[in-house]
C-alpha positions as CSV (number, residue, x, y, z in Angstrom):
1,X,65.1,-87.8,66.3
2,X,63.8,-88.6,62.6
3,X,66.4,-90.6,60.5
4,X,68.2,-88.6,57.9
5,X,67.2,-89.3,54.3
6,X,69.5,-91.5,52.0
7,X,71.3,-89.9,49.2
8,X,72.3,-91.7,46.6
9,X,75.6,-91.7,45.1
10,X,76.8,-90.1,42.3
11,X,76.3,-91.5,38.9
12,X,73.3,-93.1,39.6
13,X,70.1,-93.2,38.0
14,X,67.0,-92.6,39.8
15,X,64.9,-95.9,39.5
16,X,60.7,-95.3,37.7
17,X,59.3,-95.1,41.0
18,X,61.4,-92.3,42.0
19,X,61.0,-90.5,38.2
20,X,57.1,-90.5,38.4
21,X,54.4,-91.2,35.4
22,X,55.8,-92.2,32.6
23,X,55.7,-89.8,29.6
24,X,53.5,-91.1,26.1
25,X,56.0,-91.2,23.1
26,X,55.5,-88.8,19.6
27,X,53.6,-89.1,17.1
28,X,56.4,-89.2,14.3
29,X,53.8,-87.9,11.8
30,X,52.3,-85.0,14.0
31,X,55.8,-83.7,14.2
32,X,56.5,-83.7,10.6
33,X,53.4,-81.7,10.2
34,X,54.7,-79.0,12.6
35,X,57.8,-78.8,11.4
36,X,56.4,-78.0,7.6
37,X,56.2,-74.3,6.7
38,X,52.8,-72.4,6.6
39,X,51.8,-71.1,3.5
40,X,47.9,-68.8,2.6
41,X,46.3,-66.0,4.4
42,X,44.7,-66.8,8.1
43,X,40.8,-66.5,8.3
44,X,38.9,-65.6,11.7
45,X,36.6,-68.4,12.2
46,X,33.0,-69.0,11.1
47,X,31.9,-68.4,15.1
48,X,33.8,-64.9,15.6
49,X,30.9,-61.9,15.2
50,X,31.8,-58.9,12.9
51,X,32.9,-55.3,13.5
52,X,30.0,-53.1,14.0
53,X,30.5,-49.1,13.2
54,X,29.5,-47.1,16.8
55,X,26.4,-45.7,16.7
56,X,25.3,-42.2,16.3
57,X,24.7,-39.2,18.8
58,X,21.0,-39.5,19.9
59,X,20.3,-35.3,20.6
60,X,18.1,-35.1,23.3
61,X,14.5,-33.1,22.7
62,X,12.6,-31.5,25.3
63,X,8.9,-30.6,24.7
64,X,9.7,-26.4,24.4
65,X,6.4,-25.0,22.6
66,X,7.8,-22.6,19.4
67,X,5.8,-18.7,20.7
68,X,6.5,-15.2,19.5
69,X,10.1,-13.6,20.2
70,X,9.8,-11.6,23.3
71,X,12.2,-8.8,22.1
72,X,11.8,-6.7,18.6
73,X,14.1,-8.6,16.0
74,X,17.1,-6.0,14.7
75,X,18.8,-7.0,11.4
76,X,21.5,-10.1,11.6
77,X,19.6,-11.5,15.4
78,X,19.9,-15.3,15.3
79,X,16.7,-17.1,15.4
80,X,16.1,-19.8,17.3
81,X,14.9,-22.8,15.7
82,X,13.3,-24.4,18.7
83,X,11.4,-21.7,20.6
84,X,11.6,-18.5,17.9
85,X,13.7,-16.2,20.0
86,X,15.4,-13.8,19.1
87,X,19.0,-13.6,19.8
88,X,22.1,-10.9,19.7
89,X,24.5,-12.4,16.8
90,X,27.5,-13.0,19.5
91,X,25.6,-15.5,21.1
92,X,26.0,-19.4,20.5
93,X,23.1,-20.5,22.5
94,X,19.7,-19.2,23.2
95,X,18.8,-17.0,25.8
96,X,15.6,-18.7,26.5
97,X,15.2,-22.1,26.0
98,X,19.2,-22.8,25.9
99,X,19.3,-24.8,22.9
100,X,22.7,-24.1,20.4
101,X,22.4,-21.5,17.5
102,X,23.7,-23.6,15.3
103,X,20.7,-24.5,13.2
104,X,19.4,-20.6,13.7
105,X,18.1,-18.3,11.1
106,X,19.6,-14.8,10.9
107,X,17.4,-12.5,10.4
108,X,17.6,-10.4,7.0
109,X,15.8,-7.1,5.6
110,X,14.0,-6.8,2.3
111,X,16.2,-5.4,-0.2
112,X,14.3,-2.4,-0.8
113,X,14.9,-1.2,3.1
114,X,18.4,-2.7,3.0
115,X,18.8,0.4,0.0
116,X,17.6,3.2,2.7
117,X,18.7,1.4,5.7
118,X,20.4,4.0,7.9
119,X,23.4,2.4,9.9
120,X,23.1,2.7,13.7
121,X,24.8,5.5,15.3
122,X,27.8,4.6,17.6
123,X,28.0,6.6,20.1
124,X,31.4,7.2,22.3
125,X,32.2,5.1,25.8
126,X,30.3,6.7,28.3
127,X,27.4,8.7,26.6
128,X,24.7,8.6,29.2
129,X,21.2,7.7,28.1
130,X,19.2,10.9,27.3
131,X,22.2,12.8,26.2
132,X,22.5,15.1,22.8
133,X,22.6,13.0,19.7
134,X,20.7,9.9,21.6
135,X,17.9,7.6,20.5
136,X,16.1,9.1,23.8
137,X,17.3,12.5,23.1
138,X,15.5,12.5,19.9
139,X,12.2,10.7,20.6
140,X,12.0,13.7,23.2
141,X,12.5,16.5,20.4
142,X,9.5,14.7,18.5
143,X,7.4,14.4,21.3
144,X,8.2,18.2,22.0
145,X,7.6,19.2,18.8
146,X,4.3,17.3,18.3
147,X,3.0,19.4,21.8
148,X,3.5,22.6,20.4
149,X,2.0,22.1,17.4
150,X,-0.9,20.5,18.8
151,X,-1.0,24.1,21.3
152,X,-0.8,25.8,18.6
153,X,-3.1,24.1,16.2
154,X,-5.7,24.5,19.2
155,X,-5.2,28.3,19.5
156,X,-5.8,28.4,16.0
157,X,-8.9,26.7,15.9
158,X,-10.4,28.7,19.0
159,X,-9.1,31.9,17.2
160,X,-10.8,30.7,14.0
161,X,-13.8,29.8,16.1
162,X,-14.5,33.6,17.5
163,X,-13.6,35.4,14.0
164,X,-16.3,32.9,12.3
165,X,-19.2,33.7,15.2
166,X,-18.8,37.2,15.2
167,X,-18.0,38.0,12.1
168,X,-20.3,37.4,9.2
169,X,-18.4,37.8,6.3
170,X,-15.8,35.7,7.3
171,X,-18.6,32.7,8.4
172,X,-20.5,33.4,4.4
173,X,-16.9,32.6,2.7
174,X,-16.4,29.6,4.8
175,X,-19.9,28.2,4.2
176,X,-19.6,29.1,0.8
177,X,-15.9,27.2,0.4
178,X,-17.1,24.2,2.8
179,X,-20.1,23.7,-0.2
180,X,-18.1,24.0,-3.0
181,X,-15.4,21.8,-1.9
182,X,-18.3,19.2,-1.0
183,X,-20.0,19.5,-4.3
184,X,-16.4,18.4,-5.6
185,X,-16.3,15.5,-4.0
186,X,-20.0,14.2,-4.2
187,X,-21.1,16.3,-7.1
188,X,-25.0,16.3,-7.9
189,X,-26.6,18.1,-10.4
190,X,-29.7,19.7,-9.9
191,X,-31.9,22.1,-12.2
192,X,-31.8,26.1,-11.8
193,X,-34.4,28.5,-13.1
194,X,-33.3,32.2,-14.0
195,X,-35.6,34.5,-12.1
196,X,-35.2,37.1,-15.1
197,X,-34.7,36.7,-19.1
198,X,-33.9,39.7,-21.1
199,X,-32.7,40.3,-24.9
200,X,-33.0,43.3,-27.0
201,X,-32.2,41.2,-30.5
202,X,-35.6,39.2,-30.2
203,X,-38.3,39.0,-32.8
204,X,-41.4,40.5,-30.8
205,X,-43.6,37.2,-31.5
206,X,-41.0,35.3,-29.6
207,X,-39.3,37.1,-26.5
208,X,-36.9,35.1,-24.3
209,X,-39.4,33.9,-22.1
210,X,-39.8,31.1,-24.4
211,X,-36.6,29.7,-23.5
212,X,-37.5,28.9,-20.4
213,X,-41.3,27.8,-20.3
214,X,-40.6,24.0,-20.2
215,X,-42.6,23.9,-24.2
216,X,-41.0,22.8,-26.7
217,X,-43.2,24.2,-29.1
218,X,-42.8,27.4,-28.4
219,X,-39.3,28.9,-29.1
220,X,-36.9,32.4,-28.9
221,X,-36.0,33.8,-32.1
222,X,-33.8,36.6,-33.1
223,X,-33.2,38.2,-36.5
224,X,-29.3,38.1,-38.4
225,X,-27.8,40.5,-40.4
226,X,-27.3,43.2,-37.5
227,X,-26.2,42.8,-34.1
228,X,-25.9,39.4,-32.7
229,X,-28.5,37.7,-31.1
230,X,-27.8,37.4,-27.2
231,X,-29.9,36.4,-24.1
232,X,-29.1,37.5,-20.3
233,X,-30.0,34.8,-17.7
234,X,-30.2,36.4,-14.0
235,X,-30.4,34.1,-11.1
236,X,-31.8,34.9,-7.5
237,X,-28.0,33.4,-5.9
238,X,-25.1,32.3,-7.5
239,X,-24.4,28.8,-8.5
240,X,-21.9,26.5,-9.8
241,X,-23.0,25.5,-13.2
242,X,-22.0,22.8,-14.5
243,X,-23.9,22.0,-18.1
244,X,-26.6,23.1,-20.2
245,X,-29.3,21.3,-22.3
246,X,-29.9,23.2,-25.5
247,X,-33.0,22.1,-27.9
248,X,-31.7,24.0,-30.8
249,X,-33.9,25.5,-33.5
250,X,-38.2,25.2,-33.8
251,X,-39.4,22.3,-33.3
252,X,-42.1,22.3,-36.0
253,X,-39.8,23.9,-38.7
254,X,-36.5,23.5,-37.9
255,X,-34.9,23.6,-41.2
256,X,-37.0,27.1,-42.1
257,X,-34.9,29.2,-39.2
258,X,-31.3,29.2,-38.4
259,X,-29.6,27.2,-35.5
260,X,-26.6,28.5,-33.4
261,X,-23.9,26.3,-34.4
262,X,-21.5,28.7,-31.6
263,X,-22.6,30.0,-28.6
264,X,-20.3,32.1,-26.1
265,X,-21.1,32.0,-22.9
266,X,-20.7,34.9,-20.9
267,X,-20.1,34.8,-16.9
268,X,-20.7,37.9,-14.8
269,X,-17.5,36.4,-12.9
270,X,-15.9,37.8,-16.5
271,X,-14.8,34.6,-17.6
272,X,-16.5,33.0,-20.6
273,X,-16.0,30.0,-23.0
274,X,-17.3,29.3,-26.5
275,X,-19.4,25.8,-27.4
276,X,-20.3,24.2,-30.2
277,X,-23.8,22.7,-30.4
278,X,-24.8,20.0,-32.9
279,X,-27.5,20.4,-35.6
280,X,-30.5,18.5,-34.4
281,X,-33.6,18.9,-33.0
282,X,-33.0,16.7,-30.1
283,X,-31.9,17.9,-26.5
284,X,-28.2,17.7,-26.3
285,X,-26.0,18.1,-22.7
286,X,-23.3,20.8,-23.3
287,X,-20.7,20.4,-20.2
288,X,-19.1,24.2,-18.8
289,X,-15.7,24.1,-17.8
290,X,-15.3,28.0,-16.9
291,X,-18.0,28.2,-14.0
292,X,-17.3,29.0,-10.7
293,X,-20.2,31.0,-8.0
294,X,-22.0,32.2,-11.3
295,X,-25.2,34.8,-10.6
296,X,-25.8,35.6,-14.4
297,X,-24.9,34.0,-17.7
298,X,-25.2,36.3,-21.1
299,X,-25.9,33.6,-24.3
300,X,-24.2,35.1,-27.9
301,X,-24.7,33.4,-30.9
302,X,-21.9,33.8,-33.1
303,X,-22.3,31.5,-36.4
304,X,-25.6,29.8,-37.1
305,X,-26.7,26.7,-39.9
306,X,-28.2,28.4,-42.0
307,X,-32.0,28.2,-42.5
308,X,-34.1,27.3,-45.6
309,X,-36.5,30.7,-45.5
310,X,-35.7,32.9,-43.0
311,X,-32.8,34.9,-41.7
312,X,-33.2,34.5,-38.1
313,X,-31.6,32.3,-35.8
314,X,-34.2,29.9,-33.4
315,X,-34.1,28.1,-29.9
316,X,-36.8,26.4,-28.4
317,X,-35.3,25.6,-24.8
318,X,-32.0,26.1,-22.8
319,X,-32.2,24.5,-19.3
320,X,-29.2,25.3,-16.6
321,X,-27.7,22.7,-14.0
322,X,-25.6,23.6,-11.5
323,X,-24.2,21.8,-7.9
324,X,-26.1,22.1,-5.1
C-alpha cells in the first residue's frame, strides 16, 4: 500500500521548489507606457494588400454564323443580334440560337407603308382555318377569280380567232389597226406618189403634173382673180400622212408669180386643216396633224405673196410622206 501524501498545515507557505519557475519582474517604464491614453487614427500596415473591386461578368460566345431569318419578318418581330432570326415580340430569347433578346432589333416599316398599313384582322376563338373572312378564304377567291378570267380570256381569244379567219372584213380592220398602232410606236416616214393629179384652175402651159415630176424647174401655176386655185391628189391605198415638203413659187422667177402663203388641206376622210408656208424658194417640211387612213388630199390656196408681174399663184414641187 503506497504512503499517503503529506499535507501541510494551515498557514503555511509553500517553499520555491514547490511554487515552480520563478516569474521575471516589470519593467516599470513599459507599464507607464500602457497605462497612457492613445490618441491619432490607426493605419493598416505597409505589408497588408488593398481592396480590389470584383471583376466583371465574362458573357460566354459561341461561334453561331449570322444567315438569313428562316420565317418572313412581320412588323415589331425582334431581331436577333447573333444569328438574324426573326422572333415573335413576346419572346425574351431566340428561338434558334437561344441567345437573350435583349440587344434585338425590332423590326419597323417605312413610314410611307406605315400611312396605308392595314391592321391585321382578329378573328374570334375558334375560326377554323379556311373559313369566311380568312387569310385562306381570300387567297382562294383570288385564285378563283384569276381561273375564270383566264377561261374566259381563252374563249375570247378562240372566238376572236374564227371571226378573223373566216371573215375578211373583220381580219382588214385588224390588220389595218395592228399597222397603225405600230407606226405609232416606231414611226417611219417614207415617200408616197399620187397615182392621179387633177385641177381645173391651171394655166394650160403648166398642168399639175408638174407638181409631181421630181424638177424643180418646172412648176404648177394657176391664175387669181376667179376661183381659187386647188389641186386633187389621188392615191392607189390610203395612208397616214404625216408631212409635206412644199418648194413654193418658180424657181427661176420667183418674185414674178405669186406664192401660197395659206394652203387648206382637204381630206377625203372630211377633215381638213389650214397651213401656213414661208416665203422662200427653198424646200420647207410642213407637219399634218388632221391625217388619219387618207386615200385623197385636195390642195386650196387661199392668200398668196403677191408677185412682181403676174397675177397667178406658182408651185414647183409638193412631195407627200406618210407611215408605212
Amino acid at each position: 500500500m503506497p504512503p499517503a501524501a503529506k499535507v501541510p498545515p494551515p498557514g503555511a507557505k509553500p517553499s520555491a521548489a514547490e511554487s515552480g519557475p520563478a516569474r521575471p519582474a516589470a519593467d516599470p517604464e513599459l507599464v507607464a507606457a500602457l497605462a497612457l491614453s492613445v490618441i491619432g487614427v490607426a493605419e493598416a500596415r505597409p505589408e497588408e494588400p488593398p481592396e480590389l473591386a470584383p471583376a466583371p461578368a465574362v458573357k460566354k460566345t459561341r461561334a453561331i454564323v449570322r444567315t438569313k431569318p428562316t420565317r418572313r419578318l412581320e412588323p415589331d418581330d425582334l431581331v436577333c443580334a447573333v444569328c438574324g432570326e426573326g422572333n415573335a415580340p413576346t419572346r425574351n430569347f431566340c428561338s434558334r440560337c437561344g441567345e437573350s433578346l435583349a440587344d434585338a432589333g425590332v423590326v419597323r416599316l417605312a413610314w410611307w407603308r406605315r400611312l396605308f398599313r392595314r391592321k391585321p384582322k382578329r378573328h374570334p376563338a375558334g375560326t377554323r382555318p379556311g373559313a369566311k373572312g380568312t387569310r385562306q378564304h381570300r387567297n382562294w377567291l383570288a385564285t378563283l377569280s384569276l381561273r375564270r378570267l383566264r377561261t374566259v380570256l381563252v374563249v375570247v381569244a378562240v372566238v376572236l380567232g374564227l371571226v378573223y379567219a373566216v371573215y375578211p372584213p373583220f381580219r382588214a380592220t385588224v390588220v389595218d389597226n395592228v399597222r397603225a398602232l405600230y407606226r405609232k410606236v416606231a414611226p417611219t416616214l417614207d415617200p408616197i406618189r399620187p397615182t392621179t393629179v387633177s385641177s381645173p384652175t391651171a394655166i394650160p402651159d403648166h398642168p399639175p403634173g408638174m407638181l409631181v415630176d421630181t424638177y424643180d424647174n418646172t412648176f404648177w401655176a394657176a391664175q387669181l382673180g376667179g376661183a381659187r386655185p386647188k389641186v386633187v391628189f389621188t392615191f392607189g391605198e390610203s395612208y397616214l400622212l404625216r408631212s409635206i415638203i412644199l418648194h413654193s413659187g418658180a424657181l427661176e422667177s420667183f418674185t414674178e408669180d405669186g406664192r401660197p402663203s395659206i394652203l387648206r388641206l382637204t381630206y377625203n376622210t372630211g377633215k381638213s386643216e389650214n397651213v401656213l408656208p414661208q416665203d422662200s424658194s427653198r424646200g420647207q417640211t410642213i407637219d399634218l396633224k388632221n391625217t388619219t387612213l387618207v386615200s385623197s388630199v385636195t390642195v386650196e390656196v387661199v392668200d398668196t405673196y403677191s408677185g412682181t408681174k403676174r397675177q397667178t399663184v406658182a408651185i414647183s414641187e409638193l412631195e407627200f410622206f406618210a407611215l408605212k
